[in-house]
C-alpha positions in Angstrom: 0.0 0.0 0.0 1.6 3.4 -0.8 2.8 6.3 1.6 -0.1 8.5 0.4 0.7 12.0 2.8 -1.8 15.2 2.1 1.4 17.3 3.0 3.7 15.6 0.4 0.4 16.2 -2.0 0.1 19.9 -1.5 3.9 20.5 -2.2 4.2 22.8 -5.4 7.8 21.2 -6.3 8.7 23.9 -8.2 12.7 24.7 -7.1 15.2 23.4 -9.1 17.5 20.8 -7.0 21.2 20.1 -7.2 23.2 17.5 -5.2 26.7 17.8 -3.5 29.5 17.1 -5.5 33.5 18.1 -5.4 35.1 19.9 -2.0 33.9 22.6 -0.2 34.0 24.8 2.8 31.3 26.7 5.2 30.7 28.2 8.8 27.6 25.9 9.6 26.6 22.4 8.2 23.2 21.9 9.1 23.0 17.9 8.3 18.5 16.9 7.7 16.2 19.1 5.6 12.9 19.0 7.8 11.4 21.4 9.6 14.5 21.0 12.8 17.0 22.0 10.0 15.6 24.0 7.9 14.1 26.5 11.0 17.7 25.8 12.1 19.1 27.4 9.2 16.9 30.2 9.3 17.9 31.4 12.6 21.6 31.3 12.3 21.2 33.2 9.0 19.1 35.8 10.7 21.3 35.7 13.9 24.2 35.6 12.5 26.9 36.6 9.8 27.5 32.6 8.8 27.7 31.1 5.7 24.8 27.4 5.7 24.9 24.6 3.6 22.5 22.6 4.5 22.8 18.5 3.2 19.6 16.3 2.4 19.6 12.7 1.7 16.8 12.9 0.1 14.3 15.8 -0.4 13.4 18.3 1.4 10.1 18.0 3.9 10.1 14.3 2.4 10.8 12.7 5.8 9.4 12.9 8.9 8.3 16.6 8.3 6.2 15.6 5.2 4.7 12.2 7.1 3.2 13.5 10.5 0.0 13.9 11.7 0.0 17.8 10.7 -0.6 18.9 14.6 1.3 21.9 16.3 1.0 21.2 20.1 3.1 22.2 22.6 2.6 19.7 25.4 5.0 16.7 25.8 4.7 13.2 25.4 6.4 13.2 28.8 4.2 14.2 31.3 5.5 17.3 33.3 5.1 15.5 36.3 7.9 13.1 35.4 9.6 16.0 34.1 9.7 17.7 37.3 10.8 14.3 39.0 14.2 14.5 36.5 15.0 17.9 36.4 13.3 19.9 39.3 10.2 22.1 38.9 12.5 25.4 38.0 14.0 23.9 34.5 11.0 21.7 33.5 8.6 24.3 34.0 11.4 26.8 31.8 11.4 24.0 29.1 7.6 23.7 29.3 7.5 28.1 28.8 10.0 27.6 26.3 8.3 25.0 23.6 4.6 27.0 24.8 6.8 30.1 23.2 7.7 28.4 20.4 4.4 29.6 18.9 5.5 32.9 18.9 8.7 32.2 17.3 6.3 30.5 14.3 4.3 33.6 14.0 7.6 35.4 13.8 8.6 32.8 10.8 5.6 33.5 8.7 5.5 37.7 9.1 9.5 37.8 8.5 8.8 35.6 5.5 5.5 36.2 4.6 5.0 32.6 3.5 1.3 31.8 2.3 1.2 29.0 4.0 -2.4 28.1 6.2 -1.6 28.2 9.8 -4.7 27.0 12.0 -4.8 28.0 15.8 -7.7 26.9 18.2 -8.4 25.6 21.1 -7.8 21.8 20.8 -9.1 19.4 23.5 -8.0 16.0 24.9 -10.4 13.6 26.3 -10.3 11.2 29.9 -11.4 8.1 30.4 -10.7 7.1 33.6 -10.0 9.2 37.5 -5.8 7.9 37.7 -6.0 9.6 34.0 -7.8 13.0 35.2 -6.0 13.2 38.6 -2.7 12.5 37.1 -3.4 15.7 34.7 -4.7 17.5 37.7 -1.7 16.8 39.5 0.4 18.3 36.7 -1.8 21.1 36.5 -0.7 22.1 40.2 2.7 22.0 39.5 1.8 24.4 36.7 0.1 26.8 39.0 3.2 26.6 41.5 6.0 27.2 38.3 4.2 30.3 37.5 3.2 28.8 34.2 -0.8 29.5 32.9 -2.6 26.9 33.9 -5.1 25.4 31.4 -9.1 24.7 31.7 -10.4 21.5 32.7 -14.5 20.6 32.3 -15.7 17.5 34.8 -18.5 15.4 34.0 -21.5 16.2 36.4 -21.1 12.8 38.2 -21.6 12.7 41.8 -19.8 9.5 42.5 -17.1 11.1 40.2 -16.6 14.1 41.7 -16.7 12.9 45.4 -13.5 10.6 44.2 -11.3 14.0 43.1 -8.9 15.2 45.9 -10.0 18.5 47.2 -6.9 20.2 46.8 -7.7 19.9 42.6 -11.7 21.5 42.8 -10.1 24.8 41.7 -8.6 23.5 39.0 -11.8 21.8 36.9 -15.1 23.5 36.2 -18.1 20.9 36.3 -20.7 20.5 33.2 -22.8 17.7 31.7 -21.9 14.7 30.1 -23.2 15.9 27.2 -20.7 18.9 27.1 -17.9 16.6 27.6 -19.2 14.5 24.7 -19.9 17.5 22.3 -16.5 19.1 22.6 -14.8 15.6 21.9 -17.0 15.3 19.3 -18.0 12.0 20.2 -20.8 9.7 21.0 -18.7 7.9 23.0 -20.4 8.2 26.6 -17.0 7.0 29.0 -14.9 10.0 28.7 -15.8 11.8 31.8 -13.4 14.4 31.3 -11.4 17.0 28.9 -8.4 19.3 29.0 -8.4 22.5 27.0 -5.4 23.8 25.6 -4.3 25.9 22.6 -3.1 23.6 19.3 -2.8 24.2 15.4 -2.8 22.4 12.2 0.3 23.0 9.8 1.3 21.6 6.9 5.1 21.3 8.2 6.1 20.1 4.3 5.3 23.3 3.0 6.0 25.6 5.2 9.5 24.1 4.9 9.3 24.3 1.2 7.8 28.1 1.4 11.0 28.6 3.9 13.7 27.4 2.0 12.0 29.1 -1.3 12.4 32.3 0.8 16.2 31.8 2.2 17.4 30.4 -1.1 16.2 34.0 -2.7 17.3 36.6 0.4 20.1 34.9 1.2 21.7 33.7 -2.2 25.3 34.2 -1.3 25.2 32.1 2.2 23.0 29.8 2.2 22.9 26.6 0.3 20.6 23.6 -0.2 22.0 19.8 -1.8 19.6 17.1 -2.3 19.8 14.0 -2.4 23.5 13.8 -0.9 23.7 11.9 2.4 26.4 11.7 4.9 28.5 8.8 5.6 30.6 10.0 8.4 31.2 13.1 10.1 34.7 13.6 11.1 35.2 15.9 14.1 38.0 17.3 14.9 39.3 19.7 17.6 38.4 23.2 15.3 36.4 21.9 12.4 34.1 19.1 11.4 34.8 17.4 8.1 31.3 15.5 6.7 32.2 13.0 4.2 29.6 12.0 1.3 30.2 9.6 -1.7 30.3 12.4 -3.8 33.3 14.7 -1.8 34.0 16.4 1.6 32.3 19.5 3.5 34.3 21.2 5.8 32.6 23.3 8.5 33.3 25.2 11.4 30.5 23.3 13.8 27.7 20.7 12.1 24.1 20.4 13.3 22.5 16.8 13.5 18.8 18.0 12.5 17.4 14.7 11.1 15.8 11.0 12.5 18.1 9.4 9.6 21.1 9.8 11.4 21.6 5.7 11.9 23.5 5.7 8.0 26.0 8.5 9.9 28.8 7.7 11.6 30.5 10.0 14.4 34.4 9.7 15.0 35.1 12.3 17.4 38.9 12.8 16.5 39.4 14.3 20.0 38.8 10.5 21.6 36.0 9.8 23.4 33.6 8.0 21.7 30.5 9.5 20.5 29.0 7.6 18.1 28.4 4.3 20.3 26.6 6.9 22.7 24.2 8.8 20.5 23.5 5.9 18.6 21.4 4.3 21.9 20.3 7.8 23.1 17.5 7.6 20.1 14.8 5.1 18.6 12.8 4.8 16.0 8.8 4.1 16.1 6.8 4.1 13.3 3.2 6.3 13.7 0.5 5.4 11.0 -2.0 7.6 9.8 -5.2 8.2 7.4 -7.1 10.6 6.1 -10.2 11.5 4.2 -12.3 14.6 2.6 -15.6 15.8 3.4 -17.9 18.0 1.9 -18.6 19.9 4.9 -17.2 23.3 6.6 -16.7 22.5 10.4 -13.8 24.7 12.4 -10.5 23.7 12.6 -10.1 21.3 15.3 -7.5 18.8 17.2 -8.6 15.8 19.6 -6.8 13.3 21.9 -8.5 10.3 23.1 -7.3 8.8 26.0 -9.1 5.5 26.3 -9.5 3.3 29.2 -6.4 1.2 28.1 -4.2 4.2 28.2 -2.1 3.5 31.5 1.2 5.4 30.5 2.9 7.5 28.4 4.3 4.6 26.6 0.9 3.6 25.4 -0.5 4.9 22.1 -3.4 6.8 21.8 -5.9 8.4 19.3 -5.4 11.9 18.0 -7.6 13.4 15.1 -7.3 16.6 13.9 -9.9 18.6 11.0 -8.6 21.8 8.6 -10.4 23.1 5.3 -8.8 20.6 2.4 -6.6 23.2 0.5 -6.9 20.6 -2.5 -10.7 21.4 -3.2 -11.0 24.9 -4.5 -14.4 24.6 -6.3 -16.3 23.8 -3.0 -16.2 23.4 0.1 -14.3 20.6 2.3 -12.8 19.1 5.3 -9.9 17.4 5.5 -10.1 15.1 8.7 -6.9 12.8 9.6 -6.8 10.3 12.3 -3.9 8.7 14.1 -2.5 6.7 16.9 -1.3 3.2 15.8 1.7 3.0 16.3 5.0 0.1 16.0 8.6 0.1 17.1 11.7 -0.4 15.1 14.5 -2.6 16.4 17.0 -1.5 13.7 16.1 2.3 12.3 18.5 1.3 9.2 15.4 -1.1 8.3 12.7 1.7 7.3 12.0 2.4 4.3 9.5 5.0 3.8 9.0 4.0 0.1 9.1 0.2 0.5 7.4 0.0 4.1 3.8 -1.8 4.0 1.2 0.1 5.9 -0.3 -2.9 8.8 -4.0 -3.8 7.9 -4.3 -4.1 11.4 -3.5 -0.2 12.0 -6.1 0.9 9.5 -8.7 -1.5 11.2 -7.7 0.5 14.4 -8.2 3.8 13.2 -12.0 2.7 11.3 -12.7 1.1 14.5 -11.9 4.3 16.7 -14.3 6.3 14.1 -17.1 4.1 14.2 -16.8 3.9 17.7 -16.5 7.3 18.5 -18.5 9.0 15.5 -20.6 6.8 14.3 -18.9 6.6 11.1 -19.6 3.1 9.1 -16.2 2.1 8.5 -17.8 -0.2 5.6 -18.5 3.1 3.7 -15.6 5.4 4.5 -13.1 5.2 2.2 -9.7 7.1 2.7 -8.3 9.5 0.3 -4.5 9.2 2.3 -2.9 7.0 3.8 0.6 7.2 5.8 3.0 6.2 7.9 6.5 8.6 9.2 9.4 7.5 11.5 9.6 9.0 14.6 13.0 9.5 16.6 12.3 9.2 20.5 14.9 9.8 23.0 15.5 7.6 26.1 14.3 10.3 28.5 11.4 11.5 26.1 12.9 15.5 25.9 14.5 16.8 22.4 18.4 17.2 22.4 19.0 20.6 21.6 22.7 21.6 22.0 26.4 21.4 22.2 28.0 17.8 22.0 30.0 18.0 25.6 32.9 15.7 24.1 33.0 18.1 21.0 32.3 21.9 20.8 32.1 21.8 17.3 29.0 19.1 16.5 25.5 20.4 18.1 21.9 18.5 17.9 18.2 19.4 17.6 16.6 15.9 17.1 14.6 13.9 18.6 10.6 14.7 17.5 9.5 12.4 20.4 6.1 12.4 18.9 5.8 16.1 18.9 8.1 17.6 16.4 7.0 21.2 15.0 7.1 23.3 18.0 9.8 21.7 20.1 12.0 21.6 16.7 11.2 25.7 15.8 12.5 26.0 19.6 15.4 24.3 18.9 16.7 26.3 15.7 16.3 29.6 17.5 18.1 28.1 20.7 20.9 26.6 18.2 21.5 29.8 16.5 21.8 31.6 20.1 24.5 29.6 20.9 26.5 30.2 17.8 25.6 33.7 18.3 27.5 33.5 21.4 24.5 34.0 23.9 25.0 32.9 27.5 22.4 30.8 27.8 21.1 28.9 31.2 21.1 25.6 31.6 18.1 23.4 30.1 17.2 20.4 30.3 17.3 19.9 26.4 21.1 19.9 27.1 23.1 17.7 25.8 25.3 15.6 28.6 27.8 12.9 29.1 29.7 12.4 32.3 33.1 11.3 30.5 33.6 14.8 29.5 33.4 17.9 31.2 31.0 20.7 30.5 32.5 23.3 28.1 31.4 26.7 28.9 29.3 28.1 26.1 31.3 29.7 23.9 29.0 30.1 21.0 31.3 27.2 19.8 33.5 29.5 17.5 36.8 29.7 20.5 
C-alpha cells in the first residue's frame, strides 16, 4: 500500500535541486532538511553573519516533516510531572514556557517571511477516560500553578460518584458541566470520557512551510545559504576546530555541524578528539513508526485537534488516538474538510530497516483507526473510504525530551533531534536556541542539554573559541 501524505500532496515542487559534488567549505553544516533543520538554518542566518549549507539525503520536507500527523502542540509526550521528577520544577517548567513560546517564534517565521502557508490556531481538546488519567493531569496542573506557568481549563462530567472521588486540593482546577458537554466538545458519541483538557493547538502543513521557507532563504540569502539534495552523509569527522562530513560524492568542511534529522543511523560520528561518540548517540535515540489516514468531506466544520485517551491508556508509553480537522486546501471549487486520524503505532528494532518508500502500511493499524471512528463518531467504516494513507518515523529519545545543544565531548558538532512524537514546535524551539548559541549567547542551563559524564561541561562559547 503506498505512503499516500496530504502534505507531500500539496507540495508545489517547483525549485530546481542540485546534489553535493566536489570539496567545499562553510561556517555551519546543518545535516537533515525537515522542519529542525531548515528552521535551524533560518535562525543562524538571521542571527548571525555565517555562511549554511545545508545537506539532504533525500528531499526536502520528504521525511518525517512531510509524514506527520499535521498537529502543532506544545505539550509533551512526557508528562510534566515526570519532568519535574528529572530535572526539578525550576527547568521543567522553563522548558515547558519555552516550547509554549515556540508559537511565537512560528508567528515570527511567517510575518518575516511572509509565506502563504495556512496556519490553523484553536483551542484543541484531549479527552479522559478514567480518574488515575484525570488526577494524574490535575496533578500536573498544580505543579503548573506553582511554576508560575498558565494553567489550562479542565471541564468534569456532572457525576456525583465522580466528583466525590477527586482530591479537594484539585476542585479549583476543573469546572463541572454535563456529560453531554464533555461528549460534544470531543465530538464523540462515546459516553465513558468523563473528562477534557483545553489547551491551545494548530494544524500545519510542516512540508510546506519548509518548502515556502527554503523558497524564501534560497532568494534573500543567495550568497550564504545553500541547499543539496539528495546527498547523504556517511561519516562526520570531528575534529578539535572543524568538522569534516564525508559524502560519496566529496567532503564539507565546516566550522560546527548540526544533526537536525531522525536518519542519522546511516552516519557515523568519529570524534577525532577520543571519546567515543558515536556508540553513545546511537542508543540515546529510537525509532517508532506512527500510521496515519485521512479522508475529505464536503462539509465546513472549524479547525479542530482531539486526543483520546481511552480506558487502556495506563502510561505514556501507550498509544493513543489523535484526530485533527482543517479546510482541504486541494478542493478549490467547494467546500471541504480534511479530517486525519492517528495513533497506531509500531517500534523499530534496527532504524536502518525503514524504508519509507518500501514499508507496508499494517492492515491491522487501519482497522484500528476505522474502529476508533465508528466507535466514537458513528462513522460506518464499511463506507468510509480514505483518500491518504501514511506512515513517518519518529525518533524518541531515552528520557522523552528533544536534544537541543552542544555535544559536551566536541564543541564543534551540536543537535536538535529527537521529535518524540511532537516535532514542530519543540523543533522551531530548537533552531532559535541553536542559532543563540553560535551567536555567542549565554544561555542557562536546560534540560534539552546535551550531557555525558566522561567529559566535562564546556562553557558556552558560541562554539567558534
Amino acid at each position: 500500500m503506498k505512503n499516500n501524505s496530504p502534505w507531500i500532496a500539496q507540495l508545489r515542487l517547483e525549485r530546481s535541486t542540485r546534489q553535493f559534488s566536489g570539496n567545499i567549505k562553510t561556517n555551519s553544516l546543518v545535516i537533515g532538511g525537515g522542519i529542525a533543520g531548515i528552521t535551524t538554518a533560518f535562525y543562524i542566518l538571521q542571527k548571525t553573519s555565517q555562511s549554511v549549507i545545508l545537506l539532504e539525503a533525500d528531499i526536502i520536507a520528504h521525511g518525517a516533516t512531510g509524514h506527520n500527523a499535521g498537529q502543532v502542540t506544545s505539550y509533551f509526550e512526557r508528562h510534566f510531572v515526570e519532568l519535574v521528577e528529572d530535572f526539578g520544577l525550576e527547568m521543567a517548567a522553563a522548558g515547558q514556557a519555552a516550547i509554549e513560546g515556540a508559537w511565537e517564534l512560528l508567528d515570527e517565521i511567517i510575518s518575516i517571511t511572509n509565506i502563504s502557508v495556512p496556519l490553523y490556531k484553536f483551542t484543541g481538546y484531549a479527552g479522559f477516560s478514567t480518574l488515575e488519567q484525570l488526577i494524574f493531569r490535575l496533578e500536573e496542573e498544580k505543579l503548573r500553578e506553582q511554576s508560575g506557568l498558565p494553567v489550562h481549563t479542565f471541564f468534569v462530567a456532572n457525576d456525583p460518584l465522580l466528583i466525590l472521588r477527586i482530591p479537594e486540593e484539585f476542585s479549583h482546577l476543573y469546572v463541572v458541566v454535563s456529560e453531554q458537554r464533555i461528549m460534544d466538545l470531543l465530538e464523540t458519541g462515546d459516553t465513558s470520557y468523563i473528562a477534557v483538557k483545553c489547551s491551545t493547538k494548530g494544524c500545519l502543513n510542516s512540508a510546506l512551510f519548509c518548502e515556502q521557507l527554503v523558497e524564501w532563504m534560497e532568494k534573500y540569502y543567495s550568497n550564504r545559504f545553500t541547499v543539496y539534495e539528495h546527498s547523504p552523509v556517511r561519516c562526520l569527522r570531528l575534529q578539535a576546530n572543524q568538522v569534516i562530513a564525508e559524502n560519496d560524492q566529496g567532503e564539507i568542511v565546516a566550522n560546527e555541524a548540526i544533526l537536525c534529522t531522525n536518519g542519522f543511523e546511516n552516519i557515523s560520528l568519529i570524534n577525532e578528539l577520543g571519546v567515543d561518540i558515536n556508540g553513545r548517540f546511537h542508543e540515546t535515540v529510537s525509532g517508532t513508526i506512527g500510521y496515519m489516514a485521512g479522508y475529505v468531506s464536503p462539509e465546513d466544520k472549524s479547525p479542530i485537534a482531539i486526543s483520546y485517551f481511552e480506558k487502556e491508556h495506563n502510561s505514556r508509553l501507550d498509544p493513543y488516538m489523535y484526530l485533527t480537522r482543517r479546510p482541504s486546501e486541494q478542493r478549490t471549487t467547494s467546500t471541504h474538510n480534511l479530517t486525519c486520524i492517528g495513533g497506531p503505532e509500531s517500534e523499530l528494532d534496527d532504524k536502518l530497516s525503514y524504508n519509507r518508500h518500501e514499508h507496508v502500511y499494517p492492515e491491522e493499524a487501519q482497522k484500528s483507526i476505522s474502529s476508533f471512528l465508528q466507535k466514537n463518531h458513528r462513522l460506518d467504516n464499511d463506507n468510509l473510504e480514505y483518500n491518504f494513507l501514511w506512515h513517518g518515523l519518529m525518533g524518541y529519545t531515552s528520557n522523552g525530551v528533544r536534544l537541543i545543544g552542544q555535544e559536551p565531548c566536541n564543541k564543534n558538532l551540536y543537535y536538535n533531534l529527537g521529535c518524540n512524537g511532537i516535532g514542530i514546535l519543540p523543533s522551531i524551539y530548537g533552531a532559535w536556541r541553536i542559532a543563540e548559541l553560535l551567536n555567542g549567547t549565554q544561555l542557562r542551563p536546560s534540560m534539552f542539554d546535551v550531557l555525558d559524564k566522561r567529559c566535562e561541561v564546556i562553557p558556552n562559547d558560541g562554539g567558534n573559541n
